[in-house]
N, C-alpha and C positions, 0 to 999 in steps of 0.2 A: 105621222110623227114629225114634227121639227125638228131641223137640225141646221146648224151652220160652220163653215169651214173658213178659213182662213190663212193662207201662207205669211207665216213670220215674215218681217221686213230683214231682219237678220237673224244668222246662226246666232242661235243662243245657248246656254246652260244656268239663265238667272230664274230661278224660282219667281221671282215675282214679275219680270214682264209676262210670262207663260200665266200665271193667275189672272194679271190684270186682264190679259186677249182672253181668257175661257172666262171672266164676267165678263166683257164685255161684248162676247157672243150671245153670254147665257141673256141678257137682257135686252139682244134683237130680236129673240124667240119667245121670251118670258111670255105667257097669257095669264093674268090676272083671273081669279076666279076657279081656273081649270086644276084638278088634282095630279099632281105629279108623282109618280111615283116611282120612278129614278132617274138617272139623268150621268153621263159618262163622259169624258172626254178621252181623245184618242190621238197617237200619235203617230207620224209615217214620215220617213226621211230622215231616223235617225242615224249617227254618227258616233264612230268612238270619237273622243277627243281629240286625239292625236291625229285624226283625220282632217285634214284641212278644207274635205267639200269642194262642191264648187259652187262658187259665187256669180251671180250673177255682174254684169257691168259695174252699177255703183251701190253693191251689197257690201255692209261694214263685216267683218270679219268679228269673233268674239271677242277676241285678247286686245278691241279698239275700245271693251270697255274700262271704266277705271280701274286699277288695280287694287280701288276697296272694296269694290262692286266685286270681282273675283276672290279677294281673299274671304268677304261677306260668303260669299257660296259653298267654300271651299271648309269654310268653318261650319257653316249648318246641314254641310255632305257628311264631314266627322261625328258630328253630334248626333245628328240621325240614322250612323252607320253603329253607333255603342249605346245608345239611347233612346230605339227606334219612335216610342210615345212621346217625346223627351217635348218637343217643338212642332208647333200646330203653325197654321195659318190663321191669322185673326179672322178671317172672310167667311171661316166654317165656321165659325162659332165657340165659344169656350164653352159654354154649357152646354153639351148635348144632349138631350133630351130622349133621344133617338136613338138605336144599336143598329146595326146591318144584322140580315138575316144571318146565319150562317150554318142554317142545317142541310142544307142544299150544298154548300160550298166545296169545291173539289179540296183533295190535299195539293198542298206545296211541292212536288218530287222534284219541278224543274227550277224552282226558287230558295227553295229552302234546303241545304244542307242536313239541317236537322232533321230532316223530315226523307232524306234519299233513304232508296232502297239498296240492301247490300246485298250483295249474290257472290256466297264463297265456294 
């Protein structure tokens, strides 16, 4: 199975440098022809926010991005925290065609509030 990794150049929280690096992994692996049948990406080294990291020598910090780039993110975290379908990425597609399985699919207990178990 192919797979390809990559260490950000810097901390980040912009949705779309994180897009841009997972295509542009996805099409060092791409094999033309072959049938795919899923495909994941994965994260390791996360941070709250408030956590400052450590940086390496001459690694930009986040808040060195613009602060429309921040307020951009900051706006599409809101929108997507009250209107979870609300805002797609153009790069998936607008037409899907396609559903994920989900009869397999575990429940949400450690995600989803709605879905916790109560024990009175």
């Amino acid at each position: 199975q192919p797979s390809a990794s990559v260490k950000l150049d810097a901390v980040t929280q912009d949705s779309r440098a994180i897009i841009a690096t997972a295509n542009r992994l996805l099409k060092e692996i791409f094999k033309a022809g072959y049938g795919y049948h899923k495909c994941g990406v994965q994260f390791s080294h996360i941070q709250p926010e408030a956590s400052p990291g450590q940086l390496e020598l001459f690694d930009l910090a986040d808040n060195s991005l613009p602060t429309e780039n921040r307020q951009l993110m900051k706006a599409i975290d809101q929108i997507n925290r009250r209107f979870p379908k609300a805002i797609s990425v153009v790069a998936t597609g607008i037409d899907k065609t396609w559903k994920s399985r989900t009869e397999r699919m575990s429940q949400s207990y450690t995600t989803s509030w709605n879905e916790l178990v109560w024990v009175k």
